[in-house]
Backbone as XML, in Angstrom:
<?xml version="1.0"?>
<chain id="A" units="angstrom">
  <residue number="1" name="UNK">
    <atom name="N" x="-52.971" y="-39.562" z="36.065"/>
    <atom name="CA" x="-51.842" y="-40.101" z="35.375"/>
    <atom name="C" x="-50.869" y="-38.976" z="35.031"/>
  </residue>
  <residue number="2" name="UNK">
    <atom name="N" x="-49.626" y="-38.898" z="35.392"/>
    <atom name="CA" x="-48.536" y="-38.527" z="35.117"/>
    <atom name="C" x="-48.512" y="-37.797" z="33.231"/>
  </residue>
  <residue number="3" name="UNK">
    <atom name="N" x="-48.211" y="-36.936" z="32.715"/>
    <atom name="CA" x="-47.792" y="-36.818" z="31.517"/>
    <atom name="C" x="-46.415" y="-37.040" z="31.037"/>
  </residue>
  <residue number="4" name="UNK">
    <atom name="N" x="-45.894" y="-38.196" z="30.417"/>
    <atom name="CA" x="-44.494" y="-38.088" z="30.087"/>
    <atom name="C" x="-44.215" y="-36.502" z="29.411"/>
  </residue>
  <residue number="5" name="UNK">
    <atom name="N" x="-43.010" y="-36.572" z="29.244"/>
    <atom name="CA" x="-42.505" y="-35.429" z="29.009"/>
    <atom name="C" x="-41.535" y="-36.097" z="27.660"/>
  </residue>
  <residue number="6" name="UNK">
    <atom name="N" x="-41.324" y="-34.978" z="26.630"/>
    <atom name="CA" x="-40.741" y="-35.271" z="25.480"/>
    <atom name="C" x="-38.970" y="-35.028" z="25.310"/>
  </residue>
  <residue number="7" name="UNK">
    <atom name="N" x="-38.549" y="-35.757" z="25.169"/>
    <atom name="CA" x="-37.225" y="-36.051" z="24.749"/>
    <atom name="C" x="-36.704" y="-34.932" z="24.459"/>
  </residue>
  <residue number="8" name="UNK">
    <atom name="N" x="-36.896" y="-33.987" z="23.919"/>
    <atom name="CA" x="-36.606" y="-32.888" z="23.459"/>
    <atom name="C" x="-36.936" y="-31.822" z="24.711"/>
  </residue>
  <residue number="9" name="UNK">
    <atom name="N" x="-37.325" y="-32.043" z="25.728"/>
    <atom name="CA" x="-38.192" y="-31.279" z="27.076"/>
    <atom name="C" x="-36.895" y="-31.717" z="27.995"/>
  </residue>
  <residue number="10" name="UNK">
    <atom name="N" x="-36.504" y="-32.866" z="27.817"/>
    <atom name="CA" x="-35.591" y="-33.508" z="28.785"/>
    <atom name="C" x="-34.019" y="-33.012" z="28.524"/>
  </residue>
  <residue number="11" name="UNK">
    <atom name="N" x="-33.555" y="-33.328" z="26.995"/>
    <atom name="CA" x="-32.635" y="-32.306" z="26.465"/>
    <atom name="C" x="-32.205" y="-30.974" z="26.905"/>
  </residue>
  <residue number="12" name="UNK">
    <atom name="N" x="-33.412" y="-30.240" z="26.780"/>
    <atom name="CA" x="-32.939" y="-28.890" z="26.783"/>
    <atom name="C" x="-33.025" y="-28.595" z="28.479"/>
  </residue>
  <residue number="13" name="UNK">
    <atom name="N" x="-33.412" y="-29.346" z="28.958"/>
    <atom name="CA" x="-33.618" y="-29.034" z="30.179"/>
    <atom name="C" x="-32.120" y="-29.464" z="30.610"/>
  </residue>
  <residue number="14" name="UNK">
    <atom name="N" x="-31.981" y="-30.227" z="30.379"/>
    <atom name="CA" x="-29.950" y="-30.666" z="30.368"/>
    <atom name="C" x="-29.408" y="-30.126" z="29.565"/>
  </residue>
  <residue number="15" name="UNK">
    <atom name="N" x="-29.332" y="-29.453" z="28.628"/>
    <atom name="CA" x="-28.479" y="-28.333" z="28.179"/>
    <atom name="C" x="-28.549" y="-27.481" z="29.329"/>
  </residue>
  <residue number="16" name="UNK">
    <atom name="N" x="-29.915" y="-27.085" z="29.321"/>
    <atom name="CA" x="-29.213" y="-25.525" z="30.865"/>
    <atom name="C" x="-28.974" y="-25.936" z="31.651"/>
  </residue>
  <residue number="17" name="UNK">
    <atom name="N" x="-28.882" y="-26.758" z="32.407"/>
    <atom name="CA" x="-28.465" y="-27.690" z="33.353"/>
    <atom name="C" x="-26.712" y="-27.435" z="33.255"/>
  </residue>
  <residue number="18" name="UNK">
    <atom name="N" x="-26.691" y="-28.045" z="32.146"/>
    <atom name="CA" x="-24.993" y="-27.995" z="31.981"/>
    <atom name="C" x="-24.239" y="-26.440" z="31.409"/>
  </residue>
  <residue number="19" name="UNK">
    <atom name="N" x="-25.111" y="-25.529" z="30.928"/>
    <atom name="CA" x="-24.772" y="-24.002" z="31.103"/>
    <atom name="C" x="-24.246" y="-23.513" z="32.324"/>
  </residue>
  <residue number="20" name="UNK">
    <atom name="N" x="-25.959" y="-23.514" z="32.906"/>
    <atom name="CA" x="-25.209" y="-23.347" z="34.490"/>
    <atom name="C" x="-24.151" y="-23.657" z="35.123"/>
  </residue>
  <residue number="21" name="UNK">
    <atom name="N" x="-24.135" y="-24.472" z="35.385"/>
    <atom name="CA" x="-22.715" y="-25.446" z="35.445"/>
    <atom name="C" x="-21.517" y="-24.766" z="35.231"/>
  </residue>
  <residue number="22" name="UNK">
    <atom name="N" x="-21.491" y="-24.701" z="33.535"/>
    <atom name="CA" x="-20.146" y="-24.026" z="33.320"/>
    <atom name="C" x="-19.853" y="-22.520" z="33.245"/>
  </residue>
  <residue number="23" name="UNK">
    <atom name="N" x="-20.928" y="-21.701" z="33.727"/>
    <atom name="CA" x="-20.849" y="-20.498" z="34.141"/>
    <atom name="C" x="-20.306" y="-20.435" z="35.737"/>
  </residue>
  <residue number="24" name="UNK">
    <atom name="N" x="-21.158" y="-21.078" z="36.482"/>
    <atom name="CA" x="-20.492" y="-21.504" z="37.628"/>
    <atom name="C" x="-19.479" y="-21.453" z="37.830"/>
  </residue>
  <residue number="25" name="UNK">
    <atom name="N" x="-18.848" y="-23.155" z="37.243"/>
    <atom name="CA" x="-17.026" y="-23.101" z="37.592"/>
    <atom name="C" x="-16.405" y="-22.113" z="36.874"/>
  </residue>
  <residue number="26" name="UNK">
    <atom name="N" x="-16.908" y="-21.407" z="35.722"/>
    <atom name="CA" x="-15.960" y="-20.367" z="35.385"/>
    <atom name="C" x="-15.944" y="-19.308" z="36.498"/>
  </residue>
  <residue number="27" name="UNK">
    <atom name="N" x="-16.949" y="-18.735" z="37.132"/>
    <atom name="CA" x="-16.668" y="-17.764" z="37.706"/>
    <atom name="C" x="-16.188" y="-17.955" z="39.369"/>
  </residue>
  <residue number="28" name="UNK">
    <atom name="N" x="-15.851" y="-19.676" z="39.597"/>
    <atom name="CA" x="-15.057" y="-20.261" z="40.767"/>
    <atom name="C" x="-13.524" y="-20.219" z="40.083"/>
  </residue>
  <residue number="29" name="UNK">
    <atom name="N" x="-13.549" y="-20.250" z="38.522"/>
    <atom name="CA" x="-11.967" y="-20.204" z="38.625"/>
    <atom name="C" x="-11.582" y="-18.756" z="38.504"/>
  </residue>
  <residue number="30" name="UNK">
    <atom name="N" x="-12.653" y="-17.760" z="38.158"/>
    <atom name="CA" x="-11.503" y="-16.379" z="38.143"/>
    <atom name="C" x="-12.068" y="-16.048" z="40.050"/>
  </residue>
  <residue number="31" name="UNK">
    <atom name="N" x="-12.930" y="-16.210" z="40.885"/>
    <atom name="CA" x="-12.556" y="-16.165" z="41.804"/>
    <atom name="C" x="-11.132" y="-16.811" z="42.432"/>
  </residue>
  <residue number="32" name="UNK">
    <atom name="N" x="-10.489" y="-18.440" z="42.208"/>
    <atom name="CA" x="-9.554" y="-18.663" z="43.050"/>
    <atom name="C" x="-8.537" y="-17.736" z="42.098"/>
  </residue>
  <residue number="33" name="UNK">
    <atom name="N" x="-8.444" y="-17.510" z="40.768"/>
    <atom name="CA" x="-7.254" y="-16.725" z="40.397"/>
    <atom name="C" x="-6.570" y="-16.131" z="40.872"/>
  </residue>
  <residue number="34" name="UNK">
    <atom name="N" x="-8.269" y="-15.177" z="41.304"/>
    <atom name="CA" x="-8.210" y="-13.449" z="42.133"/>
    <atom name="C" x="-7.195" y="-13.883" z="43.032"/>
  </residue>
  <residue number="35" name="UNK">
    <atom name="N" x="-7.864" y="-14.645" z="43.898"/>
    <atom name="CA" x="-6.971" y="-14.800" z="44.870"/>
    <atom name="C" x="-5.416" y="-15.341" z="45.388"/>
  </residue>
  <residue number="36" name="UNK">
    <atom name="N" x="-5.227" y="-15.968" z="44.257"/>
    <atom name="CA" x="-3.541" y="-16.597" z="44.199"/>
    <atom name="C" x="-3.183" y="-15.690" z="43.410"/>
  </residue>
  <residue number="37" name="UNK">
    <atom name="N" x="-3.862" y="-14.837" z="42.611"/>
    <atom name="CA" x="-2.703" y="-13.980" z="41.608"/>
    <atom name="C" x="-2.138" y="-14.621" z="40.416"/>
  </residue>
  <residue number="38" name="UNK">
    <atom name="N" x="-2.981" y="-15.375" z="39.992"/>
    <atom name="CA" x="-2.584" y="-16.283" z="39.256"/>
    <atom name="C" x="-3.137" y="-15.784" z="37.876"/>
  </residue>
  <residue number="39" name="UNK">
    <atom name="N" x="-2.543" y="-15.908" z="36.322"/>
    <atom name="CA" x="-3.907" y="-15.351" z="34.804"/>
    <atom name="C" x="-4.586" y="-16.747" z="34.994"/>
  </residue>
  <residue number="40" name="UNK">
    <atom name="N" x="-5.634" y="-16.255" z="34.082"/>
    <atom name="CA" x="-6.850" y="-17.052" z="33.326"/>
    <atom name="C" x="-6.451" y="-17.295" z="32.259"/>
  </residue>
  <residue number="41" name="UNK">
    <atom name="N" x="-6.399" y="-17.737" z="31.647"/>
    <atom name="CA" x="-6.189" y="-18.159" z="30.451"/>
    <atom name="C" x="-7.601" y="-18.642" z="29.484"/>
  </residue>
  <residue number="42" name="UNK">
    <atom name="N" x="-7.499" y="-18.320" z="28.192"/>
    <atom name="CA" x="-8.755" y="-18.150" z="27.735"/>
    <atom name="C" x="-8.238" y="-18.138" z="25.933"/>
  </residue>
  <residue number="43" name="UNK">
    <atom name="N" x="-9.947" y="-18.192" z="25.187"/>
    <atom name="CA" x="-9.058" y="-18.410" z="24.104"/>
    <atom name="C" x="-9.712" y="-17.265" z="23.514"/>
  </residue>
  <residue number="44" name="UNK">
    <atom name="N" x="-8.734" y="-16.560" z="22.800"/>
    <atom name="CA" x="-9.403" y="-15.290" z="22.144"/>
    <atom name="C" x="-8.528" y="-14.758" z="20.575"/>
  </residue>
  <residue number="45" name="UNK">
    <atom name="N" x="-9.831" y="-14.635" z="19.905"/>
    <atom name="CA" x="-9.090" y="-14.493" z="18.533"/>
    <atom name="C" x="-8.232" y="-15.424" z="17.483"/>
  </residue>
  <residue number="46" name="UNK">
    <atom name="N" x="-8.456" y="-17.392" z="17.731"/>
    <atom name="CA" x="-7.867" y="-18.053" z="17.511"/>
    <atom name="C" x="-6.362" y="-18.192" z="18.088"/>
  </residue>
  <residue number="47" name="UNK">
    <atom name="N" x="-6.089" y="-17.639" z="19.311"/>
    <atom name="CA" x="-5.347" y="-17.837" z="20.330"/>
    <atom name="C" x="-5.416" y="-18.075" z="21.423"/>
  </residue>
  <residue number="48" name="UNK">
    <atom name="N" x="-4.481" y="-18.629" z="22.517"/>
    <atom name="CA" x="-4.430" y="-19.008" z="23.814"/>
    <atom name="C" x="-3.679" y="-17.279" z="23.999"/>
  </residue>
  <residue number="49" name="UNK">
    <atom name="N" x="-5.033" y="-16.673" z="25.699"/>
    <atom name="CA" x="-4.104" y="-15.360" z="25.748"/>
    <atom name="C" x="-4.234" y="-15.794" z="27.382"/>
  </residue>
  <residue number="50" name="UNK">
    <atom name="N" x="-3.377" y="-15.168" z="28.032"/>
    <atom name="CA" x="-3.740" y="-15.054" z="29.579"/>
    <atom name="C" x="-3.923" y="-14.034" z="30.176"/>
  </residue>
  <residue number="51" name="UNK">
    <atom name="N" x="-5.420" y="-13.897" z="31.112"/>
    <atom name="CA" x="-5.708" y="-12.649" z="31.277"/>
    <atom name="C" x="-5.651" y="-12.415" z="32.906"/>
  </residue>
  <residue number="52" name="UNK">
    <atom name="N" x="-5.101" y="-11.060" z="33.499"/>
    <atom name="CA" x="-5.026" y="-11.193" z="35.008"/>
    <atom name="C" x="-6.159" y="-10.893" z="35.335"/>
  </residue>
  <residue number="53" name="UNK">
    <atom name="N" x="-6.428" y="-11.138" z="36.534"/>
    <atom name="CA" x="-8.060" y="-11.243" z="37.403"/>
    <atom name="C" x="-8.260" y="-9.710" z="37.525"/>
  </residue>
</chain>
């Protein structure tokens, strides 16, 4: 028999799930930046700053 797994097992396992994720597309958007030459924009210090690649 199978052991369910606890709600809290399933959670966190979808939290990193969705970390990954957004480490990912972050580092797909300063790759396309790089490449159009385009800033990042980001929030730093209770501001919107834009930063070049």
């Amino acid at each position: 028999m199978k052991k369910k797994q606890r709600s809290s097992t399933i959670a966190d396992d979808f939290a990193r799930a969705v970390g990954r994720g957004l480490r990912r597309a972050a580092k797909d958007a300063r790759k396309t930046a790089r490449q159009h030459g385009t800033p990042i924009y980001i929030w730093q210090d209770g501001k919107v700053v834009a930063l070049k690649p």
